[in-house]
C-alpha positions as CSV (number, residue, x, y, z in Angstrom):
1,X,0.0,0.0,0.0
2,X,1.3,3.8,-0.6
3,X,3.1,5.0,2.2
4,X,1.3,8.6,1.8
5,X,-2.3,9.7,1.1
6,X,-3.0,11.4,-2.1
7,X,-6.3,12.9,-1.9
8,X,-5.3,16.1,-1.1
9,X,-1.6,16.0,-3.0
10,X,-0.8,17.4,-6.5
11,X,0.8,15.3,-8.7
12,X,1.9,16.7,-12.6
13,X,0.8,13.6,-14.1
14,X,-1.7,11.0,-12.9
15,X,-1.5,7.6,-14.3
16,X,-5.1,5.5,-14.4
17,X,-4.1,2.8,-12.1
18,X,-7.1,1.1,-13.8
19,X,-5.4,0.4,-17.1
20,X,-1.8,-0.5,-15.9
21,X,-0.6,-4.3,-16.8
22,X,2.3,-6.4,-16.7
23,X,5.2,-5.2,-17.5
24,X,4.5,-2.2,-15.4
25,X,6.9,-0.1,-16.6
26,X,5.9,-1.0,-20.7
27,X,2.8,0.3,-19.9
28,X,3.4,4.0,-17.9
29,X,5.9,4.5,-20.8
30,X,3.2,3.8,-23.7
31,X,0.6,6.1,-20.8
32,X,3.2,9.2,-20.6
33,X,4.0,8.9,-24.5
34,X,0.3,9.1,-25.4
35,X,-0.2,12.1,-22.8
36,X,2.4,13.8,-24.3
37,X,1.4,13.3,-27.9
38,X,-2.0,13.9,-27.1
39,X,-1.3,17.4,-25.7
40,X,-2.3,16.6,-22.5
41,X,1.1,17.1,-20.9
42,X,2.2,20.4,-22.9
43,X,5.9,20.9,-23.3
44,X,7.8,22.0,-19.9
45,X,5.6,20.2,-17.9
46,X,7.6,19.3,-14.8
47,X,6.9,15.7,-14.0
48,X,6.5,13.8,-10.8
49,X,9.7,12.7,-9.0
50,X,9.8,8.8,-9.8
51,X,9.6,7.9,-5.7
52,X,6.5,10.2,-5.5
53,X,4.9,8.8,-8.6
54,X,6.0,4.8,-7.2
55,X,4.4,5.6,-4.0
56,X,1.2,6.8,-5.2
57,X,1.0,4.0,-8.0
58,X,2.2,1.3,-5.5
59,X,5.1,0.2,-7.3
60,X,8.8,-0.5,-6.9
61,X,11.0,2.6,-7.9
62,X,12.8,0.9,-10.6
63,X,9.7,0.8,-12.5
64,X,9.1,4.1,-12.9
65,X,12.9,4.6,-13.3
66,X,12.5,2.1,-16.7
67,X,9.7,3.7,-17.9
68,X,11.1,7.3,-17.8
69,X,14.0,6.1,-19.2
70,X,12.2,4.5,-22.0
71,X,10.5,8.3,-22.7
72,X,13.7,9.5,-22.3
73,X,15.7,7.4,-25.0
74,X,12.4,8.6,-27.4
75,X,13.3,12.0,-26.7
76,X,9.8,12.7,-25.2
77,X,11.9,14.1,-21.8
78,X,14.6,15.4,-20.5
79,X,16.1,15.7,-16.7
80,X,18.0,18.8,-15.2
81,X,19.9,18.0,-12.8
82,X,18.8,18.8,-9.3
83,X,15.2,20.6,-10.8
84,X,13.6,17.2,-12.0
85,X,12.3,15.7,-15.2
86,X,10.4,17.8,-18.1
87,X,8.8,17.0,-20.9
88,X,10.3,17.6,-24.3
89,X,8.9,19.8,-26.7
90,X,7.8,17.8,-29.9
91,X,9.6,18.3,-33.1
92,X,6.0,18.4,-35.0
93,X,4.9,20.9,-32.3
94,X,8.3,22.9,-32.1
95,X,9.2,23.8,-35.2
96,X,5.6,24.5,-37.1
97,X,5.7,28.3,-36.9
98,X,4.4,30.7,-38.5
99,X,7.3,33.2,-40.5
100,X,8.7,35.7,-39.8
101,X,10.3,37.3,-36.1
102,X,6.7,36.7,-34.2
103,X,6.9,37.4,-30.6
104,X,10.6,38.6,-31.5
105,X,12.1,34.9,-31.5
106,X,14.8,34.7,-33.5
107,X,14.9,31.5,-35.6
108,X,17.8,29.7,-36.1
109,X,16.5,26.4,-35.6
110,X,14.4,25.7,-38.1
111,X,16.4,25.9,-42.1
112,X,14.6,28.1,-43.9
113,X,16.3,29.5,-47.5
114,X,15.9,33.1,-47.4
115,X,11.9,33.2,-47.7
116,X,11.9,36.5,-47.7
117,X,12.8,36.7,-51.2
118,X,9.2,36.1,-53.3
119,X,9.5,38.0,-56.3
120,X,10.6,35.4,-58.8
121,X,8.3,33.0,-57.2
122,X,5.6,35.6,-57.4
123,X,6.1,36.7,-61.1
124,X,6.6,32.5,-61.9
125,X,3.4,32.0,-60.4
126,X,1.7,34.8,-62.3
127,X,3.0,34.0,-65.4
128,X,1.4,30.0,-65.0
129,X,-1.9,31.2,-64.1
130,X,-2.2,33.1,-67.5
131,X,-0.9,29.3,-70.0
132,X,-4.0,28.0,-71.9
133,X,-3.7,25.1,-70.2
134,X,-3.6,25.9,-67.0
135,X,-7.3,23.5,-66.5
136,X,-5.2,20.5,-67.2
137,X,-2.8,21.0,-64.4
138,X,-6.2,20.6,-61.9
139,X,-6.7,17.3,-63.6
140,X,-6.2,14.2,-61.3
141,X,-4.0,12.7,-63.5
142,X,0.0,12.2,-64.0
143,X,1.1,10.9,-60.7
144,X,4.5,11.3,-61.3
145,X,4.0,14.6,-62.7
146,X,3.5,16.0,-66.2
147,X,5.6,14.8,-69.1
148,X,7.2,18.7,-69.6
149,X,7.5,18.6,-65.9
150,X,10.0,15.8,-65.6
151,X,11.6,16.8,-68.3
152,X,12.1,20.6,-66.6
153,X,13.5,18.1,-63.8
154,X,15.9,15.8,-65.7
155,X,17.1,19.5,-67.3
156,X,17.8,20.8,-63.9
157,X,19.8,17.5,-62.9
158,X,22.1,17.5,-65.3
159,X,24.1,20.6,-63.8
160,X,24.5,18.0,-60.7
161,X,25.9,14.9,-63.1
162,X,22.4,13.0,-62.9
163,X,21.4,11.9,-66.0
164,X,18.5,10.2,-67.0
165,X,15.2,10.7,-68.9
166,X,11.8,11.6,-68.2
167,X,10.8,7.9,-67.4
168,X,13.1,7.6,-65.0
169,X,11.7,10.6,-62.9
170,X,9.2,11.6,-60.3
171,X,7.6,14.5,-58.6
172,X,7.1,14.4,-55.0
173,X,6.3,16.4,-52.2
174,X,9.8,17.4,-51.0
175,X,12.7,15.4,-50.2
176,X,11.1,14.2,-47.4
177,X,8.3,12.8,-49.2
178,X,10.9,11.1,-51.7
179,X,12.9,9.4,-48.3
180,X,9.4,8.3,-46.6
181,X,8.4,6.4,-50.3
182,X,11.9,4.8,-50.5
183,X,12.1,3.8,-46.7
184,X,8.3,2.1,-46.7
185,X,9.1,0.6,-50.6
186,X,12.7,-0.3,-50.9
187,X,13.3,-1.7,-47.7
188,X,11.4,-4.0,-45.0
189,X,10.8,-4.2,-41.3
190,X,14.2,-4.4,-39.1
191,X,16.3,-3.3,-42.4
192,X,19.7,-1.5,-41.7
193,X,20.8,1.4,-43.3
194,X,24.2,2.9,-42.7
195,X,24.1,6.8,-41.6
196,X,26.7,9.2,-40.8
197,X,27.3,9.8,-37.2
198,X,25.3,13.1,-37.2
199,X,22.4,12.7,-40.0
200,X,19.4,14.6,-41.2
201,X,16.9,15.0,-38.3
202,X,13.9,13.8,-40.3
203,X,15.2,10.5,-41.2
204,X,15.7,9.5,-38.3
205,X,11.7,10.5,-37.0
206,X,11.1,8.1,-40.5
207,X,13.1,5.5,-40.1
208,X,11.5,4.7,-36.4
209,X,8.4,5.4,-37.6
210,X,8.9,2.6,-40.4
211,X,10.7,0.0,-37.8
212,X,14.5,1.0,-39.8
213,X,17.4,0.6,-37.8
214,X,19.7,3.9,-38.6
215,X,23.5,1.7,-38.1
216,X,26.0,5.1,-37.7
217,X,29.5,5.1,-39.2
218,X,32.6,7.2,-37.9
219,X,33.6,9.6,-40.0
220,X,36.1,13.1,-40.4
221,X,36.1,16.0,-42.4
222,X,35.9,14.7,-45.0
223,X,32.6,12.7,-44.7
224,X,31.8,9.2,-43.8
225,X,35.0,6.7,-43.6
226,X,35.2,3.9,-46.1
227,X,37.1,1.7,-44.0
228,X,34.4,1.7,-41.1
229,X,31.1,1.5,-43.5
230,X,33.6,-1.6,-45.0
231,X,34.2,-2.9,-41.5
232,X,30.3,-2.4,-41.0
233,X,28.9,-4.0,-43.9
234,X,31.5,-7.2,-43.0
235,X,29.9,-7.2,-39.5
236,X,26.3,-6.0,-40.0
237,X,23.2,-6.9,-43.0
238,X,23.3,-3.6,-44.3
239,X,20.8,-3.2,-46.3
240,X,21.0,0.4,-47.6
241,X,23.1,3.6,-46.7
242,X,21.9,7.5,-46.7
243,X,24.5,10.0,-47.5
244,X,24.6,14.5,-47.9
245,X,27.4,14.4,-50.2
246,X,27.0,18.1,-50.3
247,X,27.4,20.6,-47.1
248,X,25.4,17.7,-45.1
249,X,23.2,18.4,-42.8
250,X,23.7,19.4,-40.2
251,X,27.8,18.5,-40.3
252,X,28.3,21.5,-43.1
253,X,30.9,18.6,-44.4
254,X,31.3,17.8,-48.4
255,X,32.3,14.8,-49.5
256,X,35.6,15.2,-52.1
257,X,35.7,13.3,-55.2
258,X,38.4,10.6,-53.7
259,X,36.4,9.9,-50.4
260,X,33.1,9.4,-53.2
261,X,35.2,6.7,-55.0
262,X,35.9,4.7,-52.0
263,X,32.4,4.7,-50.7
264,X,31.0,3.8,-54.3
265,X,33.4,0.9,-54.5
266,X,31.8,-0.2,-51.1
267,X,28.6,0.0,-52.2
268,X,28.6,-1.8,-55.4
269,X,30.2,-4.7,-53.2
270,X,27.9,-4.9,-50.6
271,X,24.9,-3.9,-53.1
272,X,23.3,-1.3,-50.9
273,X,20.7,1.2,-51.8
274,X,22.5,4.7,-51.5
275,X,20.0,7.2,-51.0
276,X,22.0,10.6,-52.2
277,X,20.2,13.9,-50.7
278,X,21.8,16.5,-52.6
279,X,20.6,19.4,-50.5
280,X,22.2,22.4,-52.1
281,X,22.2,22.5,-56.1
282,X,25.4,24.7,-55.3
283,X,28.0,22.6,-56.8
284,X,26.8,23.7,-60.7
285,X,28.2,27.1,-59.7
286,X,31.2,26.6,-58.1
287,X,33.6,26.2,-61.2
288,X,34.7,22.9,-59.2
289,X,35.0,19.3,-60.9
290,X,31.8,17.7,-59.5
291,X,30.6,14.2,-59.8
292,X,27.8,12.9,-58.2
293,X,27.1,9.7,-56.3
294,X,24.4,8.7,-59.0
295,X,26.9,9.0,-62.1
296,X,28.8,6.2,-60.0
297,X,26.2,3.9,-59.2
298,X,23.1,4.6,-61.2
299,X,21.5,1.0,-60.9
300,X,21.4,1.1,-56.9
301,X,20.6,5.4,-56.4
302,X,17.6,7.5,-55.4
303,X,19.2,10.9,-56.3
304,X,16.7,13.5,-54.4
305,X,17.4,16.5,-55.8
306,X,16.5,18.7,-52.9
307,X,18.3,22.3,-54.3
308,X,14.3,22.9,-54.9
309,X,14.2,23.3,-51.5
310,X,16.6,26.6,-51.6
311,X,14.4,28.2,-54.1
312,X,11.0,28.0,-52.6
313,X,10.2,26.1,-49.4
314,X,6.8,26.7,-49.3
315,X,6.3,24.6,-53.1
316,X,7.1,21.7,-51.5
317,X,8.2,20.5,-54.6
318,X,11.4,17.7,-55.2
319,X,12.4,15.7,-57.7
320,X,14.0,12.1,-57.7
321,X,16.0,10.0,-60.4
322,X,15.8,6.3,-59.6
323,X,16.8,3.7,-61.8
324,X,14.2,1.2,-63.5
325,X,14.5,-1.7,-60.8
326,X,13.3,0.7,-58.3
327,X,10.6,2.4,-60.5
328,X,7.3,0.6,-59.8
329,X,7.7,0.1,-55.8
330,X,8.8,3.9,-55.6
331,X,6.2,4.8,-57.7
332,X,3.3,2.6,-55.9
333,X,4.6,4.7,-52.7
334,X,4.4,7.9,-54.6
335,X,0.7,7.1,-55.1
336,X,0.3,5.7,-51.9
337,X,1.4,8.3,-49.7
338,X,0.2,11.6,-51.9
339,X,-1.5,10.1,-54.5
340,X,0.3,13.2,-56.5
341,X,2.2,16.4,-55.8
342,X,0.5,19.3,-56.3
343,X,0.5,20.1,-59.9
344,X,0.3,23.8,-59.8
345,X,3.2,23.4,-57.7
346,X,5.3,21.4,-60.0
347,X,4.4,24.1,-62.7
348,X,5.4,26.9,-61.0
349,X,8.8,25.1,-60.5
350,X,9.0,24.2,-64.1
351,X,8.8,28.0,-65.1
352,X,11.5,29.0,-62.7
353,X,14.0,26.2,-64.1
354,X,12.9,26.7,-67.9
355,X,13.0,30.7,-68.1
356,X,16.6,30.6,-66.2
357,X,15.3,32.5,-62.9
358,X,15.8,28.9,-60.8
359,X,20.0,29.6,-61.2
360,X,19.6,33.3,-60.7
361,X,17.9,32.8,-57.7
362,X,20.4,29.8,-56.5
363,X,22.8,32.6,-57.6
364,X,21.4,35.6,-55.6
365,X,20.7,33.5,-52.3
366,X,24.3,31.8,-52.4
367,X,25.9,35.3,-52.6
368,X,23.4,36.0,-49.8
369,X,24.5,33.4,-47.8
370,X,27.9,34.0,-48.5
371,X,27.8,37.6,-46.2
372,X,26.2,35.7,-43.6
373,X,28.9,33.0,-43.5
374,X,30.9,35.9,-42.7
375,X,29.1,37.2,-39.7
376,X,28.8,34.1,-38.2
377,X,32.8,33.4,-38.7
378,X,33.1,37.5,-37.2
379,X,31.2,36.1,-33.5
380,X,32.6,32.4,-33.6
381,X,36.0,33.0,-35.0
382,X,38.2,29.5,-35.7
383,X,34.9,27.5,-35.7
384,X,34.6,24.2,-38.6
385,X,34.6,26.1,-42.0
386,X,31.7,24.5,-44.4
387,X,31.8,22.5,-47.4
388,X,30.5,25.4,-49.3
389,X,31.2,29.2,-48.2
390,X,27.4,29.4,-49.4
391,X,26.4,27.3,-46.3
392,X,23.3,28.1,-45.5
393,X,23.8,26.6,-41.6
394,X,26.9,26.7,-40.1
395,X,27.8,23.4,-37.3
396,X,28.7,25.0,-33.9
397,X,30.6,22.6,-31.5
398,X,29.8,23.8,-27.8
399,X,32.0,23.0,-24.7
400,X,30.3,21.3,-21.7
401,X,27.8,23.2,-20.3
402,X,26.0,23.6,-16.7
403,X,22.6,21.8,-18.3
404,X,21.8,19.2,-21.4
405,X,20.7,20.1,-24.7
406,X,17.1,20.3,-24.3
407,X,17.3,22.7,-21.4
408,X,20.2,24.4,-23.1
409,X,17.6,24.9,-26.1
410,X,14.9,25.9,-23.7
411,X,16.5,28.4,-21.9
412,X,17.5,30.3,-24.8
413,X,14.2,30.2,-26.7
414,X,13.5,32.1,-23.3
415,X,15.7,34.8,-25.1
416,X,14.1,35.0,-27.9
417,X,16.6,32.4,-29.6
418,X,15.6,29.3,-31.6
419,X,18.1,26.8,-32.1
420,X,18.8,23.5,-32.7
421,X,21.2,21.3,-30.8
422,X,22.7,17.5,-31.6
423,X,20.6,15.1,-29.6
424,X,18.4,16.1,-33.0
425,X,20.5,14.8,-35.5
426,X,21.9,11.4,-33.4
427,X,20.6,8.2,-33.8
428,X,22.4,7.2,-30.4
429,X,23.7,9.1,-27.7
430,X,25.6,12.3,-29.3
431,X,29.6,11.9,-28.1
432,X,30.3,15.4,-28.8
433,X,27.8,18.7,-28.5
434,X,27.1,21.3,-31.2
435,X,24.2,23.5,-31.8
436,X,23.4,23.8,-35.9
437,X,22.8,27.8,-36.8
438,X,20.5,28.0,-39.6
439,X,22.0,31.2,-40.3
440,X,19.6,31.8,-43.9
441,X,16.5,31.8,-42.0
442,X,16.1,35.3,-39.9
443,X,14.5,38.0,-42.3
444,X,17.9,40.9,-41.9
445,X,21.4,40.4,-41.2
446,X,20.7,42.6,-38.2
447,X,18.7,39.4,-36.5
448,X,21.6,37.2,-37.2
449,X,23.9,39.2,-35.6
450,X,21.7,39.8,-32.1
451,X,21.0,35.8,-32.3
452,X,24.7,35.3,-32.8
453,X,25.9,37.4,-29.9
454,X,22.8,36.0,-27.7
455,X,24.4,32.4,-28.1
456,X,27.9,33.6,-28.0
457,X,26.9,35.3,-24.4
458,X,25.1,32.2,-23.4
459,X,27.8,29.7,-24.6
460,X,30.0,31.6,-22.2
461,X,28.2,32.3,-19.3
462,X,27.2,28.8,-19.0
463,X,30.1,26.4,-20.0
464,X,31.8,24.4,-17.2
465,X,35.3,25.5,-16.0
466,X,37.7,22.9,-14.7
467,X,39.1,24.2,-11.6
């Protein structure tokens, strides 16, 4: 029996004793997850100390131990040490926000290509709304997307060394679309696919939402090390592999042309399916030799050609080359999950690429980004240069501080600071600690530089000396 009487005592979060069952702990963890999900427990929720919640629910304190622990590894909460245990706040929840500076947050959390420049989209979407046959693209038809479309797609590709035709293209919903289709077709329950230590955020929400095991692989500077995904693929059933050849997300590292042949020569071995996110598009203007991943191995790559996202975010629109094994189970997942991408979308996108505004804009926002590469370098001097000086987020490794990520992130949202730190982009425990800066995304320079020397301040005030 509880030691204490709780009809008069407040507890955060009140289990129904009614619906607990063997294993004890299984069960609070699946109750605490759904109130959380649910809204019921809102973000910063302070919940019961486990000896408090063990007494009231008349179980041993282990078991509450395991089942925060359980919320904890799913990154639904977070301790402080000597204030308690919170709840997280959800990525779905946390980083849906309207534009713009509301409430005077600064966002550099959530990658945003410099939205403030609409023009070109505007004056694209103008001139699509007056073509004669502007009724066909409301049609229900073309799941992949309109024949001229793809073609407007394979054009665009070329600049990155994907080449392919029409047939051998679709239209989705963003790149995160395209990775949710090839995770639930290509691959099956308990599959492996071999990440780099630090990886793009949403995968990893997909690949647990589709039962994927994310396997990491060391890596340096220069990108993911050949010699570990070798030793990996010897030791594990690898199955696929996921790789940001270009300024990666959220490392800033790009893979050189040496590193690439050693990885494709461990690929074709092992016959994985390399899913290559190429997130910038800013490779065709660099005046560098540049060879993509899918020019290597065309007959086991989904090349996602995400530089779409840096000219509109808001289109949603992305477009993948896949070769012709992989073309009807991507395709049945194309239908499946969307049934189409927006055509209107897709048509507006096709005007930017085909009139030559798509490169000027790439153009005018890498420039951009180049001026606000160097503000960030001006208030973090001798911090990890990117793959590309047009980074549009820069990797900030952070000494110890006084409080873990999640209250590190909290804390400075409370000045007016949005960022996101590296328990994000970790499929296991994070060895070291960075915050990414997604330095594109505030409106003026101005807001970049108050962000900048709120962190900066912050970073300083609360890192741990060693006396």
């Amino acid at each position: 029996m509880p030691t204490n009487s709780f009809e008069h005592f407040y507890l955060s979060w009140i289990p129904d004793k009614s619906k607990l069952k063997r294993p004890y702990y299984l069960t609070l963890a699946n109750a605490l997850e759904a109130d959380i999900i649910s809204g019921k427990l809102v973000s910063g929720t302070k919940l019961p100390p486990q000896r408090e919640l063990a007494d009231y629910l008349d179980l041993n304190f282990t078991t509450i131990t395991q089942a925060y622990n359980l919320c904890r590894e799913k990154q639904l909460i977070y301790g402080v040490t000597g204030k308690g245990t919170f709840v997280s706040p959800l990525p779905g929840k946390n980083i849906i926000r309207p534009s713009g500076n509301q409430n005077g947050i600064i966002e550099l959390g959530l990658l945003k290509g410099f939205d403030q420049i609409k023009a070109p989209i505007i004056e694209a979407s103008k001139n699509v709304l007056q073509k004669g046959y502007i009724e066909e693209l409301y049609s229900y038809t073309e799941a992949a997307g309109h024949l001229h479309q793809r073609v407007a797609g394979a054009h665009w590709m070329k600049q990155m060394d994907v080449h392919t035709d029409s047939e051998h293209i679709a239209i989705f919903s963003g790149a995160q679309n395209i990775i949710s289709a090839a995770l639930l077709s290509l691959f099956k329950i308990g599959d492996k696919i071999a990440v780099d230590e630090y990886t793009y955020s949403n995968l990893i929400g997909m690949a647990r939402l589709s039962h994927i095991r994310l396997i990491p692989v060391r890596g340096d500077s220069e990108g993911m090390d050949p010699g570990e995904l070798k030793a990996l693929c010897k030791k594990e059933d690898i199955n696929g592999i996921f790789l940001m050849p270009n300024c990666a997300n959220p490392t800033t590292c790009t893979i050189p042309e040496k590193r690439k042949d050693a990885l494709a020569e461990i690929i074709a071995r092992y016959n994985l399916i390399l899913l290559e996110d190429d997130n910038t598009g800013i490779p065709l203007h660099s005046g560098r030799e540049y060879h993509s991943m899918f020019s290597r191995l065309p007959e086991q790559t989904i090349y996602i050609c995400n530089s779409t996202m840096a000219l509109c975010n808001g289109l949603r629109v992305a477009f993948a080359a896949f070769p012709e094994s992989f073309r009807v189970p991507l395709l049945n997942a194309l239908f499946h999950l969307n049934i189409k991408t927006s055509s209107l979308d897709a048509e507006i996108m096709t005007e930017l690429i085909l009139d030559g505004k798509a490169a000027k804009l790439l153009e005018l926002k890498a420039e951009l980004a180049r001026e606000r590469n160097r503000i960030f370098d001006r208030y973090f001097p001798g911090t990890i240069k990117p793959g590309s000086p047009a980074a549009f987020f820069r990797w900030l490794p952070v000494p110890r501080l006084t409080m873990d990520e999640m209250e590190a992130e909290r804390l400075l949202r409370e000045e007016n600071v949005s960022v996101y730190c590296s328990y994000r982009f970790t499929v296991n425990r994070n060895p070291h600690s960075f915050m990414r800066i997604a330095i594109s995304s505030p409106e003026t320079t101005a807001e970049l530089e108050k962000g900048c020397c709120i962190i900066r301040d912050f970073i300083q005030k609360n890192s741990v000396t060693d006396v």
